[in-house]
N, C-alpha and C positions, 0 to 999 in steps of 0.2 A: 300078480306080477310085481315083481322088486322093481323100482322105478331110480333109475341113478341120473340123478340130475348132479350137474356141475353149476356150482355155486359162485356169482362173483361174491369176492373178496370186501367191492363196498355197497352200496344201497343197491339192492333190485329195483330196475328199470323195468321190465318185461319178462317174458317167458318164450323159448322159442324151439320149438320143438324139428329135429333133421329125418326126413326119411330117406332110406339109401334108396339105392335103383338098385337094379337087376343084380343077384348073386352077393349084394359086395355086405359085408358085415358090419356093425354099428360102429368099430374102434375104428375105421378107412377114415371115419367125422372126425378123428379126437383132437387135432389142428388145429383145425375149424372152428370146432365145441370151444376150446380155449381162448383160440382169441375173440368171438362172439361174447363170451364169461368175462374176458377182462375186461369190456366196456360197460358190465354192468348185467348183463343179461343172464338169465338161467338158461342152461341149455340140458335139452335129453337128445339122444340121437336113440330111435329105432330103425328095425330093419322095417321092411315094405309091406308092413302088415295093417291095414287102415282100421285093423280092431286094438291092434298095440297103440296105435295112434290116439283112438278113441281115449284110451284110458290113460294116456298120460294127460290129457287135453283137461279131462276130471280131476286131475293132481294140478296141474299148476295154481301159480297163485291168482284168486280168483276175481281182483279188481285192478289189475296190471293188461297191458296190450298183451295177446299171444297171437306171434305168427309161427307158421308154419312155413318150413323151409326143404326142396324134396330138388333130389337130382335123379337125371334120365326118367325111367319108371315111375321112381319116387316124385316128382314132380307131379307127374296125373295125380297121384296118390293124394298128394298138398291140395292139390285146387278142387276134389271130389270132398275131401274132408273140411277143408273150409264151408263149401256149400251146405255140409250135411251138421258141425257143429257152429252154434252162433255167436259163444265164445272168442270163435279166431277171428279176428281184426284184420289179420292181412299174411301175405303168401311171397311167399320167394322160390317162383321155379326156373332151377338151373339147367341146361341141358335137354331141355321139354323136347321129346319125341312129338312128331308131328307127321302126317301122312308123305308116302316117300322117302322117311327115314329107311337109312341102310340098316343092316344087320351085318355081322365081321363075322367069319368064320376059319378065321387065318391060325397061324403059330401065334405064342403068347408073346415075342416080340412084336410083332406088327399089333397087338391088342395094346401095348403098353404104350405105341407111337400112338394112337390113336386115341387114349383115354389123358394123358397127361405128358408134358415135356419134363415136367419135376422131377429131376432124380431123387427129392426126401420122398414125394408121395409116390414115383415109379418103387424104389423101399420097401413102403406099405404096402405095395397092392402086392409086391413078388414074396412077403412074410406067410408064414403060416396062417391060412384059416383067415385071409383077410376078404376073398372074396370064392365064387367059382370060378376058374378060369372059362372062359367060352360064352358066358353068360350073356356077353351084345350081340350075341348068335341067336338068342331064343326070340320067340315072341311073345308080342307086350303091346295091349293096349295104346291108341295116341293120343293127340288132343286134337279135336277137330273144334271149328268155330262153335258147331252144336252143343258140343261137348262141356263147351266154355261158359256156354252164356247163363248158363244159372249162379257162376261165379259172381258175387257182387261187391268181395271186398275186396279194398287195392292189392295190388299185383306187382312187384318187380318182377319181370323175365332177364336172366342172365346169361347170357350165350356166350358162345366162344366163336370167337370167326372164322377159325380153321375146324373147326367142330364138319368133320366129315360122314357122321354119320346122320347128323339132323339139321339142315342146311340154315343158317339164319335168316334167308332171304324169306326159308318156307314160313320160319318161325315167326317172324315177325306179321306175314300175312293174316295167320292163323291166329294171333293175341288178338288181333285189332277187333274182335268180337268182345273181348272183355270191356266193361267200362270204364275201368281205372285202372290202366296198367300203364308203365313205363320199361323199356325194354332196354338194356343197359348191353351194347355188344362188345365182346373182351378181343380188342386188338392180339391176334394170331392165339387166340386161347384155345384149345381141346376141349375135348367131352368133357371131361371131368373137373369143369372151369371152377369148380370151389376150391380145389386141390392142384390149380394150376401152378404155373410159372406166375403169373400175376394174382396168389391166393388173396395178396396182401392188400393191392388196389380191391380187390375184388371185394373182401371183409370191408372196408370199408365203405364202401357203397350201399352196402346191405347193412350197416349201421345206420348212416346217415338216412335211411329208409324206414328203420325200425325211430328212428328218433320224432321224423317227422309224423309216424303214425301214433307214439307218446304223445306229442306235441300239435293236436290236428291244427290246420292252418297257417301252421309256420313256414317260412321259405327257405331251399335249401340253404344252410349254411355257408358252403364250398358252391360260388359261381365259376363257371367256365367261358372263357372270354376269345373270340377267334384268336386263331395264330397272327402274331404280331402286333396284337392290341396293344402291350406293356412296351411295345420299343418305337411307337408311332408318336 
């Protein structure tokens, strides 16, 4: 398998590998893959194959942090493959299906309300060959607390709050099994919170995530201070 990694342009920082979810094909990341690359990172995007996975995991470079980064499906996919290579350092799962999660069986309007507000990434998804349409229809493995606990390396969870088919209340229940996770919820985001309306806050979160796992021990860069701290 030819392995197309996207290259930043200055020092390699890391390696960070994207699995899609259900149906959707590896270019749906190229966004994403870019701005993740211009901070420094190497990025590959496959589809939902955790043997494709296996093998870029052996390609990267091999004394740098690699995480592993999966939406919807792909998510499970992220945190079963962390588990199973010792390589990965750490996981970024977006959109993690959890018990209760819906399934859409509607027109592909209502599929497009539901996965993204972004008219660039609504674009993408409606291009040729970019994903299956019907696809949040099928069934798919979830993550259950059991499921989790063999995970033992840090964890962002990424959700979207208007995310209607995998509720963030469930989600959050459900991480709290992991032992190092942080759960980051994207104010009115969709399923498809990498590709969202807020792709941009979103990338950087998952930077400043990948930095602190370069950097073990360090404290976030960017503190968050209550509303009206700065005018008190």
């Amino acid at each position: 398998m030819d392995i197309d990694w996207l290259d930043p342009e200055a020092t390699t920082r890391g390696s960070v590998i994207v699995i899609a979810g259900r149906g959707e094909r590896a270019h749906v990341y190229r966004r994403f893959a870019r701005r993740i690359a211009f901070d420094g990172y190497r990025v590959a995007v496959v589809e939902n194959d955790p043997g494709a996975a296996g093998r870029v995991i052996a390609d990267a470079e091999p004394d740098l942090p690699l995480v592993v980064v999966g939406s919807d499906s792909g998510a499970l996919t992220a945190l079963d493959v962390a588990a199973g290579h010792p390589a990965v350092t750490g996981v970024v799962a977006a959109g993690l299906l959890v018990a209760g999660a819906d399934t859409f069986s509607g027109e592909w309007d209502g599929e497009l309300e539901i996965r993204s507000a972004c008219p660039v990434h609504r674009g993408v998804l409606s291009s040729t060959d970019a994903l299956h349409p019907g696809a949040l229809g099928g069934e798919t493995p979830v993550a259950t607390a059991d499921s989790l606990a063999h995970v033992q390396v840090p964890v962002l969870v990424v959700h979207g709050g208007a995310d209607v088919l995998s509720r963030a209340a469930d989600v959050r229940t459900v991480v709290s099994a992991l032992p190092d996770a942080r759960v980051v919820v994207v104010h009115e985001g969709r399923h498809d919170v990498l590709n969202d309306v807020s792709h941009r806050s979103v990338a950087a979160e998952i930077v400043q995530f990948l930095e602190r796992l370069r950097l073990p021990g360090t404290p976030d860069v960017i503190l968050r201070e209550p509303a009206g701290a700065l005018t008190s």
